[in-house]
C-alpha positions as semicolon CSV with decimal commas, in nm:
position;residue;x (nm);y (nm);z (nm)
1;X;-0,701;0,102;-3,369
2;X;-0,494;-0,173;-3,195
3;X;-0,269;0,088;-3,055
4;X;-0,592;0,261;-2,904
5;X;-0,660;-0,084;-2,744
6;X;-0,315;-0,175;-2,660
7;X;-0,300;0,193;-2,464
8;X;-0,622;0,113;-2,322
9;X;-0,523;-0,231;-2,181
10;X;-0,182;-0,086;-2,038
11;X;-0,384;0,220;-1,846
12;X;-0,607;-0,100;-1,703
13;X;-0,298;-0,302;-1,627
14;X;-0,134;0,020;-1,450
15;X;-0,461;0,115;-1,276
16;X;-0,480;-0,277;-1,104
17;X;-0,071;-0,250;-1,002
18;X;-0,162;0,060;-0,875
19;X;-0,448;-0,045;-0,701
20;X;-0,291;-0,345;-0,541
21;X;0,094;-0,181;-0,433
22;X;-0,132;0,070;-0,284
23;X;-0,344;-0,173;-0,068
24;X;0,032;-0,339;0,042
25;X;0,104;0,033;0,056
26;X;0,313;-0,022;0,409
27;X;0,553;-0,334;0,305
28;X;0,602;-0,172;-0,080
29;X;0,741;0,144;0,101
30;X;0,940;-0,046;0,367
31;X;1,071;-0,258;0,089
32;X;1,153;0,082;-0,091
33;X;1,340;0,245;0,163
34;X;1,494;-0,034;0,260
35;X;1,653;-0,155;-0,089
36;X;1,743;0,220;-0,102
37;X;1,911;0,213;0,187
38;X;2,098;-0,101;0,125
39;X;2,210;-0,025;-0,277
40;X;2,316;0,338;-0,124
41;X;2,592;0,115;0,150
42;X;2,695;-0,049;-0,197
43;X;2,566;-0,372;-0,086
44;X;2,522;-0,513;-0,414
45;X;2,215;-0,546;-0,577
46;X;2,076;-0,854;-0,461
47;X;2,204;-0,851;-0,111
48;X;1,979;-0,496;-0,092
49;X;1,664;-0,695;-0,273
50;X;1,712;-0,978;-0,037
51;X;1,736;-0,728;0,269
52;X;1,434;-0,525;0,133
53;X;1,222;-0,870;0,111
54;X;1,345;-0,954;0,461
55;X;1,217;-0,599;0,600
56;X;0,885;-0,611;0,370
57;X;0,778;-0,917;0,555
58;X;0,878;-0,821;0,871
59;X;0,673;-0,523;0,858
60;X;0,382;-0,703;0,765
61;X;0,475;-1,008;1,035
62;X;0,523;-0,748;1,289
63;X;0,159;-0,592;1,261
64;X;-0,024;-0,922;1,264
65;X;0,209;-1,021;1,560
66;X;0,040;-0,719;1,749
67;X;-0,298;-0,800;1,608
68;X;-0,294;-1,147;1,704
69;X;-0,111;-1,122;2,033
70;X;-0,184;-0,815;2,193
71;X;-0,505;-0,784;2,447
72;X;-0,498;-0,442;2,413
73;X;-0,769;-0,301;2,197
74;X;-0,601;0,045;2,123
75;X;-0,266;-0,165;2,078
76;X;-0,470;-0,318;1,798
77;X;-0,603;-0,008;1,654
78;X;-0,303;0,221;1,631
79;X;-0,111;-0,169;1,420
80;X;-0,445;-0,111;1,197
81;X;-0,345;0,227;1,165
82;X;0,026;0,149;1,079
83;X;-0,107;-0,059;0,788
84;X;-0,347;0,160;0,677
85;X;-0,258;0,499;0,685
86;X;0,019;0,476;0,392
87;X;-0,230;0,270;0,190
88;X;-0,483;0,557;0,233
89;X;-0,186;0,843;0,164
90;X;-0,128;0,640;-0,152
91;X;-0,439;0,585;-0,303
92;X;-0,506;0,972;-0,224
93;X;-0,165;1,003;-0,441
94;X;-0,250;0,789;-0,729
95;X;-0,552;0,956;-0,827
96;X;-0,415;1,257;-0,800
97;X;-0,158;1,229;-0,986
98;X;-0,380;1,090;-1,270
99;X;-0,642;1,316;-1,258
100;X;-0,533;1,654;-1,169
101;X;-0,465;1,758;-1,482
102;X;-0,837;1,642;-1,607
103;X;-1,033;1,818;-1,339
104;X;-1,008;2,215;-1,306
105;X;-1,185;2,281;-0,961
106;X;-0,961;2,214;-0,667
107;X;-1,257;2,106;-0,475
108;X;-1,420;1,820;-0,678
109;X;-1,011;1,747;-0,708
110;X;-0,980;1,691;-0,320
111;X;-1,318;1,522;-0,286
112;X;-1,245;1,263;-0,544
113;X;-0,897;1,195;-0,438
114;X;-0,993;1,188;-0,057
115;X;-1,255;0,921;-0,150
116;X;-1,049;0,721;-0,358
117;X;-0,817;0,750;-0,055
118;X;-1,050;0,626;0,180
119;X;-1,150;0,340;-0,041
120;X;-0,830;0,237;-0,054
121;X;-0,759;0,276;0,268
122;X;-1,084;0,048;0,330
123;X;-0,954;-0,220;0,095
124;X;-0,650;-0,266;0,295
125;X;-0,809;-0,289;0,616
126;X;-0,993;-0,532;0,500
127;X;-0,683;-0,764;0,353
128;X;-0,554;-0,717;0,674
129;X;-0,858;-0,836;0,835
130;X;-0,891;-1,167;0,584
131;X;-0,557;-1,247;0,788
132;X;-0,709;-1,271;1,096
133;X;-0,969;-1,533;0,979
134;X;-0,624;-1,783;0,924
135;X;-0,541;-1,723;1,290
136;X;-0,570;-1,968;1,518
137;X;-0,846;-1,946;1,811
138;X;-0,711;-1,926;2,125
């Protein structure tokens, strides 16, 4: 019985992690790449986990830089869709991979992950926006 629980605490542990690297979906995968990158150059490993910090917040610095200082409204749009777009791809891939074994018919398979996809994809549009309530007014 405590395994049971314990199994059923780590799937709701793995489903929040999930659920939150997803929403940071854009900076997780820069971060990714760029550690990859690094360690492949033989770096070392923390020079490559300092360098993949360094590029994860740049990413992220970069997009509210265009958000906050760009007047042009389809400037700001296409930095939403930088940010969003990967969380959206990766939400569409985490429920996929956990459910397509469970569900038989390809088409409640593609509605359910495009939804949670689009939820996701929603969440992290709106952490991005709960930025833009800490800039200043100009």
């Amino acid at each position: 019985m405590i395994l049971i629980l314990l199994a059923v605490m780590l799937t709701a542990l793995t489903c929040i992690v999930a659920w939150y690297l997803a929403t940071w979906a854009l900076p997780v995968m820069v971060a990714v790449e760029t550690f990859r990158l690094a360690h492949a150059t033989e770096a070392g490993f923390l020079l490559s986990v300092l360098a993949a910090g360094t590029a994860a917040l740049l990413s992220v610095g970069l997009v509210l830089l265009v958000l906050f200082k760009a007047k042009n409204p389809i400037l700001c749009l296409l930095a939403r869709a930088v940010f969003v777009i990967p969380a959206m791809i990766a939400g569409y891939a985490v429920v996929h991979g956990v459910t397509h074994d469970a569900i038989d018919s390809a088409i409640a398979l593609k509605l359910l992950c495009g939804t949670a996809g689009l939820i996701t994809g929603i969440a992290a549009l709106i952490n991005l926006n709960g930025f833009g309530e800490l800039a200043p007014q100009a």
